[in-house]
C-alpha positions as CSV (number, residue, x, y, z in Angstrom):
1,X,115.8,165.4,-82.7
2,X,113.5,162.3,-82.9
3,X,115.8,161.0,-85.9
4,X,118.4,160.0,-83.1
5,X,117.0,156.9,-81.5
6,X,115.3,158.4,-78.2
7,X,112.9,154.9,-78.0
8,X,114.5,152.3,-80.2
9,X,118.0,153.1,-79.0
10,X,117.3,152.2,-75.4
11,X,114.4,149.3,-76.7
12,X,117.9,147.9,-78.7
13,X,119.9,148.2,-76.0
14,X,118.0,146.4,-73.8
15,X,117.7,143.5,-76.0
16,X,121.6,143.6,-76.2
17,X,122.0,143.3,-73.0
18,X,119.0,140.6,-72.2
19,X,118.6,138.8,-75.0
20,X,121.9,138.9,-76.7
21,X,123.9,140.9,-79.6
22,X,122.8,138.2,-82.0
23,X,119.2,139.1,-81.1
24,X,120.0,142.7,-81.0
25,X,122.0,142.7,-84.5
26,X,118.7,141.4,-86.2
27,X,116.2,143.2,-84.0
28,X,118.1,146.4,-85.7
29,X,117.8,144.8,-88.7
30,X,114.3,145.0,-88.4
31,X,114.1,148.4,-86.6
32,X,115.4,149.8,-90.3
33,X,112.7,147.8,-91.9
34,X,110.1,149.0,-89.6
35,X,110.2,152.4,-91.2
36,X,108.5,151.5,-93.6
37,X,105.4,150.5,-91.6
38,X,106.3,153.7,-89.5
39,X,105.7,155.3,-93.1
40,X,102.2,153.9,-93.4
41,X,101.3,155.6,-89.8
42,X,102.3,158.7,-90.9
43,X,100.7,158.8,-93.9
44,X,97.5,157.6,-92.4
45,X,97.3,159.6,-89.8
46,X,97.9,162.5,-91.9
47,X,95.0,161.8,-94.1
48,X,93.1,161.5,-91.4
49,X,93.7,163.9,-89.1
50,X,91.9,166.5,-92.3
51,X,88.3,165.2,-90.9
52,X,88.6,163.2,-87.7
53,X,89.9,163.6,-84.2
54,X,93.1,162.6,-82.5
55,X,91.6,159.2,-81.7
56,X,90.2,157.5,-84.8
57,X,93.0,159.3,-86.8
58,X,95.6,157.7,-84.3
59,X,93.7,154.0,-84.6
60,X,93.9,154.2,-88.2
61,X,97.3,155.2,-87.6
62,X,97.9,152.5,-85.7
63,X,96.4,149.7,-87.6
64,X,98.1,150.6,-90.6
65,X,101.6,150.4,-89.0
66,X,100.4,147.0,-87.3
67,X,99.4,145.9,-91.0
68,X,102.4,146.5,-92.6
69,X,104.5,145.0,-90.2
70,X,102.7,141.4,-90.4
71,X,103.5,141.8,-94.5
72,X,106.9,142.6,-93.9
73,X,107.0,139.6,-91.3
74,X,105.4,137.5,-93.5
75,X,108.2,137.7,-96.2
76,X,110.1,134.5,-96.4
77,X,114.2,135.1,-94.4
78,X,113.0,138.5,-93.5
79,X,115.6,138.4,-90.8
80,X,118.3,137.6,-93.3
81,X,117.9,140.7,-95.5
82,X,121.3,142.2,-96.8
83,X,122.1,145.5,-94.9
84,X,121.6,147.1,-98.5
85,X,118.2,146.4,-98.9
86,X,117.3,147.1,-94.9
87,X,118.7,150.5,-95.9
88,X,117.2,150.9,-99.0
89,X,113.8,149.9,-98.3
90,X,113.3,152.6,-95.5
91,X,114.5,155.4,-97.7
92,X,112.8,154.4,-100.6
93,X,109.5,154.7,-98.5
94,X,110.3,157.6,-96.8
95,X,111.0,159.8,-99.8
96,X,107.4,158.1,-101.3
97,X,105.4,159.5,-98.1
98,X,107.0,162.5,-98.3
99,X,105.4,163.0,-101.8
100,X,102.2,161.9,-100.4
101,X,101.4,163.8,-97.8
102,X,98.2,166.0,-97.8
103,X,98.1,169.9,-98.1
104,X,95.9,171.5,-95.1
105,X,95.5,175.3,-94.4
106,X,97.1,176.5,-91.3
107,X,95.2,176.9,-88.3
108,X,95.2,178.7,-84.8
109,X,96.8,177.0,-82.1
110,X,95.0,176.3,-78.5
111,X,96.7,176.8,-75.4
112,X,99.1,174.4,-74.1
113,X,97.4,172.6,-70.7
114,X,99.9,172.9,-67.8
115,X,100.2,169.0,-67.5
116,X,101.1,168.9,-70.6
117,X,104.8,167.7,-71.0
118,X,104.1,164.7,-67.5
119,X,101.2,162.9,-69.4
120,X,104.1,163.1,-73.0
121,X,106.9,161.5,-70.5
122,X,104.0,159.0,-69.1
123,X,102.9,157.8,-72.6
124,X,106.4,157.3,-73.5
125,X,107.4,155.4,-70.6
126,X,105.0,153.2,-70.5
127,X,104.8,152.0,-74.5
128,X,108.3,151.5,-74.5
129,X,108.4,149.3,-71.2
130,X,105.3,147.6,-73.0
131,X,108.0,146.7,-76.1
132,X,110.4,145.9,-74.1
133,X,108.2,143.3,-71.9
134,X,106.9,141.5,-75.3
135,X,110.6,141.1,-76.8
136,X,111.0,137.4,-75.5
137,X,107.5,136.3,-77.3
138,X,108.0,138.1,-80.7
139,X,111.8,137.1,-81.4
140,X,114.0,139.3,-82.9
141,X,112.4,139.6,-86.8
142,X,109.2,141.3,-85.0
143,X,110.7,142.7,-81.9
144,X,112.6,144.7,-84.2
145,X,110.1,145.3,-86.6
146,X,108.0,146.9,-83.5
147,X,111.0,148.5,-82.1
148,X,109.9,151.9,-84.3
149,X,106.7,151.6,-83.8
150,X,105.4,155.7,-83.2
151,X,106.2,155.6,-80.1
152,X,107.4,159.4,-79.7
153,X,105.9,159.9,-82.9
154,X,102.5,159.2,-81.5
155,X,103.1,161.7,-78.7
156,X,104.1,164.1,-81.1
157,X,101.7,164.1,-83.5
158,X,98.7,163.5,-81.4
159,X,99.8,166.6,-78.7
160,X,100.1,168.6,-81.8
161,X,97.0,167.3,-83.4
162,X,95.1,168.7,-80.6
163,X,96.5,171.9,-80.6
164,X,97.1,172.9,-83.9
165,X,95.0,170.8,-86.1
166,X,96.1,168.7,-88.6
167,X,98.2,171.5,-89.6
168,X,100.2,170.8,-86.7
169,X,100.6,167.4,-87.6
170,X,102.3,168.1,-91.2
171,X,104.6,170.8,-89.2
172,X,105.7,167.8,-87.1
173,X,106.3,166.0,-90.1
174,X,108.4,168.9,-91.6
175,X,111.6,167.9,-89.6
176,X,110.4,164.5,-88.2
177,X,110.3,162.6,-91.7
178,X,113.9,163.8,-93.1
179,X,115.4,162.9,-89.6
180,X,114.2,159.9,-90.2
181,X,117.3,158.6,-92.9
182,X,119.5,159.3,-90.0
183,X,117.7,156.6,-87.8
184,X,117.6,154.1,-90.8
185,X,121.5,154.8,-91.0
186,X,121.7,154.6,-86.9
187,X,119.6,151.1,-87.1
188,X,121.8,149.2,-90.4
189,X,125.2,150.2,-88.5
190,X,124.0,149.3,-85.4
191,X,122.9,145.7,-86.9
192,X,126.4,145.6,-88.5
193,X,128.3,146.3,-85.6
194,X,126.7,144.2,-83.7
195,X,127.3,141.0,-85.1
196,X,131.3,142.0,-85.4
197,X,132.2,144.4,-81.9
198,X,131.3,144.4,-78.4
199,X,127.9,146.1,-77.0
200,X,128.6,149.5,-76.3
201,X,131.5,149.7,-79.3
202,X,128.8,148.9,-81.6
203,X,126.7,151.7,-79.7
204,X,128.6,154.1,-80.2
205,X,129.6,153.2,-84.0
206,X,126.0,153.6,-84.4
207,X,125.1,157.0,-82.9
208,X,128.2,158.2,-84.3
209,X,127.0,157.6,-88.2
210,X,123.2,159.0,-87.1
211,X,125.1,161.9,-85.8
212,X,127.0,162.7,-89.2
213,X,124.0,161.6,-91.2
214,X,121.5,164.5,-89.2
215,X,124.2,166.7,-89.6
216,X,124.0,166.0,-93.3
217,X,120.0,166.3,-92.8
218,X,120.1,169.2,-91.2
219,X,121.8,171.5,-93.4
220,X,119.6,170.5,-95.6
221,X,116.6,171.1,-93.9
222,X,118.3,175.0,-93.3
223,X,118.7,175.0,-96.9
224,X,115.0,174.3,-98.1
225,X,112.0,176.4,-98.5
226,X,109.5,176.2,-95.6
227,X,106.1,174.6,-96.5
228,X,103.7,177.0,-98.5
């Protein structure tokens, strides 16, 4: 489910609507290129969650998606990327840290505390009204290279961190990373759209290709062997 754009779809949409589809189109430009810093989160945080705690290992995390981000910013005409190469990009990376991932043994999980699922919707809310705020200081090159920055991702992987281990963190990653394409294909028509149809036309262009593309993921995913 987190391939459909729970946090950057509504992070876009409000820069549609505040900023302008011009900003928007190249914001989702960047969204598609900020998977591959999301990329370098998850494979850090992977690698660290084997020997330290939900903190450091989401710091690390953290500081590795920040760091890739600046590199990617730091390309000269960034924002003028084909839509080829914002797709490719992503995809390229994503298929790399799928091959990169660690191997852990399974472990118990601990019991779920009751306030769970309010503190997952808090942390959500407030990092995405946190993106949102900064939007007019970045510009649209690093507003939309933020905009998928782990935002669910970190709830996810850190709730399951703490419960599971880091074996709960590479069963998030099971579905979470393949989902992935479809949010890369959601971001590059969206940035398409954008700069050719009105607001919520180009919306729903957008969720409508992510919504064929996880179809497309998910039979596969039913398809393939479960993680030995």
């Amino acid at each position: 489910m987190i391939g459909f754009p729970i946090v950057a779809g509504p992070v876009l949409w409000f820069y549609a609507h505040e900023q302008g589809d011009a900003f928007a189109s190249r914001a989702a430009l960047g969204t598609a290129l900020g998977v591959v810093s999301l990329c370098g989160f998850l494979l850090a945080y992977a690698w660290a969650a084997r020997s330290m705690r939900w903190a450091p290992s989401l710091l690390l995390g953290w500081a590795t998606f920040s760091g890739v981000t600046l590199v990617l910013a730091s390309f000269p005409h960034s924002a003028e990327f084909p839509l080829w190469v914002a797709g490719l990009l992503p995809c390229l990376a994503l298929t790399l840290t799928l091959r990169g991932l660690p191997h852990v043994p399974d472990q118990t999980a601990n019991a779920v505390p009751r306030l769970d699922l309010g503190a997952r919707m808090l942390m959500t809310g407030l990092l995405v009204l946190t993106l949102t705020s900064l939007a007019p200081i970045l510009g649209p090159v690093l507003s939309g290279l933020f905009s998928p920055f782990p935002v669910a991702t970190t709830i996810l992987v850190v709730f399951a961190h703490r419960e599971q281990g880091p074996a709960g963190v590479l069963a998030v990653y099971d579905g979470f990373i393949p989902s992935l394409y479809s949010f890369v294909a959601f971001s590059v028509a969206l940035s398409f759209a954008l700069a050719r149809w009105a607001t919520l036309a180009s919306f729903a262009f957008a969720l409508v290709i992510c919504a064929i593309s996880q179809s497309l993921v998910f039979a596969r995913l039913a398809l393939r062997a479960p993680r030995q």
